[in-house]
N, C-alpha and C positions, 0 to 999 in steps of 0.2 A: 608239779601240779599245774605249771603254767602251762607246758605244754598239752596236759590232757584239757584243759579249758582250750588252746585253741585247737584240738581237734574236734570237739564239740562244735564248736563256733563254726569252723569249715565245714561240717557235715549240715550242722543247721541252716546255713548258708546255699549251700549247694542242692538241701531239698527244697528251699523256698524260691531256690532261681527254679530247678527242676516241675515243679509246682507252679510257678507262673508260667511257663514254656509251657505247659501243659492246657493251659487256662487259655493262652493267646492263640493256640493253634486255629484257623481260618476255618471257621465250619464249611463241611464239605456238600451243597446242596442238591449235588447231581446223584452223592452215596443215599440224603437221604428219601431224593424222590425214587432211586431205583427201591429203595426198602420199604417205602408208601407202598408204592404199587406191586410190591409184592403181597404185602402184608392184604388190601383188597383184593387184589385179582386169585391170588393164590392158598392165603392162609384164611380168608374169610374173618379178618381181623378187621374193619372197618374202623372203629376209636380210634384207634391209635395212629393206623394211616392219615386218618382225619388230621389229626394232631402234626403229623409228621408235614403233610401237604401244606399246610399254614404256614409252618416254621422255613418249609421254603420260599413260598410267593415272599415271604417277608425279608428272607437273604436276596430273591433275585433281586426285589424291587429296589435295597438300599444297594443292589452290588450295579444296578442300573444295567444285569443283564436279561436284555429282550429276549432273546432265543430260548433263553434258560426260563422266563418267564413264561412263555408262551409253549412251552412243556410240560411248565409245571400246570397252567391253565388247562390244557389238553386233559390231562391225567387228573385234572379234578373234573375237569365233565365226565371220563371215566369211572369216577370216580363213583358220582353220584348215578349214576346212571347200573351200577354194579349189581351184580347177585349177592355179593356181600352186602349189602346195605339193605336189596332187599331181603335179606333171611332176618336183618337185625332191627323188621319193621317194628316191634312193639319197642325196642328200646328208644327207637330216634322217636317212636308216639310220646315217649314217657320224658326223655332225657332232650330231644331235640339235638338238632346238630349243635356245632361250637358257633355257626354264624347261625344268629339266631332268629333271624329276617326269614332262612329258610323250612319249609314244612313240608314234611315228609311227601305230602300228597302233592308237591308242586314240585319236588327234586327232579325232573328231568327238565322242569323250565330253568333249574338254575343251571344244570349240566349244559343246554343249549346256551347259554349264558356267557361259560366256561369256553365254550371250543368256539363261538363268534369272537374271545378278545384272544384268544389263539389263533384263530384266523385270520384276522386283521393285521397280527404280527407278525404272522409267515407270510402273508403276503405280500406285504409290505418289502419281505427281504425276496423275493419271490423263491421260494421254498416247496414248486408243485409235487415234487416225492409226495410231503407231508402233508400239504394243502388237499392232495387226491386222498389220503387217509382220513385226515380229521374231516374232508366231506363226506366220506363214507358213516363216521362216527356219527355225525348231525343228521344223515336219513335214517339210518338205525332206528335214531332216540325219537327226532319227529313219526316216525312207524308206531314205535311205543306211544304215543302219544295219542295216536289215527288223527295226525294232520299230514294225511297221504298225499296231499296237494307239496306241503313243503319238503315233505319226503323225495319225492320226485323230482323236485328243484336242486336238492343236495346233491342225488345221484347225480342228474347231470350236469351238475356244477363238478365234482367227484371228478369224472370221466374229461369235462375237459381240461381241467387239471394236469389230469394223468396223460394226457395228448400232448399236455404244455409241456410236461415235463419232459415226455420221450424226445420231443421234438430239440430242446436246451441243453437235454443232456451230453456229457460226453458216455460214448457206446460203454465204458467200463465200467460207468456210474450205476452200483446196486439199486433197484425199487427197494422204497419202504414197502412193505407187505407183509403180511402174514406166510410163511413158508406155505399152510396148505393153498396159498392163491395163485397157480402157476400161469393163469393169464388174466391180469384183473380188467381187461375189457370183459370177458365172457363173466366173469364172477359180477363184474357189476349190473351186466345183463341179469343174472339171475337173481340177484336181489331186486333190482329193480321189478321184475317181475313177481318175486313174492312179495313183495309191497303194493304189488297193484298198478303200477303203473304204466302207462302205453309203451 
């Protein structure tokens, strides 16, 4: 009998370490911003991405990582700025977002908002790959917006980014880019021009 009592004992033992090992595991912040931005850009899931975007600014900020921060920032002006969020305008009228300082009718000032403290952080590390992206992102949103003046100022903020960076890089270093962008001087010329600008 005694022994069937400590095999009980050792299995209960071994599930409640099994069980804490489970519970201590490090949350992984990078899995869940790639699953945010799936869940908006792809599955048209906004809530939940919401929810997910949070749960990381709040890992990088205690994990005291910038870079990982300022991605996750990135992809919340993304965010807000999304087709997802706009298909799901009657809920965020009714429901609001989770920060609740923001309104529907002003979500690309928070998106602008989002890719300035993204900005300041890449630049800070000087990261022009990204910095030529996330300028493109801010003339976009100011487009949307028809502040064609600041628009303008992004592109070619943008562009000289993307000079900074051809210029620092080593020649083997990939562009961030969208694959259909195969020379983003010429791409940002033509945005620039359906935006209106000189």
């Amino acid at each position: 009998m005694s022994l069937m009592r400590s095999l009980i004992a050792v299995c209960c033992v071994a599930t409640l370490v099994g069980c804490a090992t489970l519970q201590s595991k490090p949350e992984d912040p990078s899995g869940k911003l790639r699953e945010a931005v799936e869940l908006f850009s792809r599955k048209d899931e906004p809530v939940e991405a919401e929810e997910l975007l949070h749960d990381v600014v709040e890992v990088y900020e205690k994990n005291q990582d910038d870079l990982g921060l300022a991605e996750a920032y990135r992809q919340f002006g993304l965010f807000y700025r999304s087709n997802a969020v706009n298909k799901f305008e009657e809920y965020y009228l009714k429901e609001g977002f989770l920060d609740k300082t923001v309104k529907f009718s002003a979500r690309y000032e928070k998106a602008i908002e989002y890719f300035n403290k993204a900005r300041d952080i890449y630049a800070a590390d000087r990261q022009y790959a990204v910095l030529s992206n996330l300028q493109l992102s801010i003339a976009k949103t100011y487009d949307l917006m028809n502040q064609h003046e600041n628009a303008c100022a992004a592109f070619d903020q943008g562009l000289e980014n993307h000079l900074a960076f051809k210029k620092s890089a080593d020649p083997e270093t990939l562009e961030l880019r969208a694959d259909e962008i195969a020379n983003y001087e010429q791409y940002m010329g033509a945005m620039k021009k359906q935006a209106g600008c000189p």
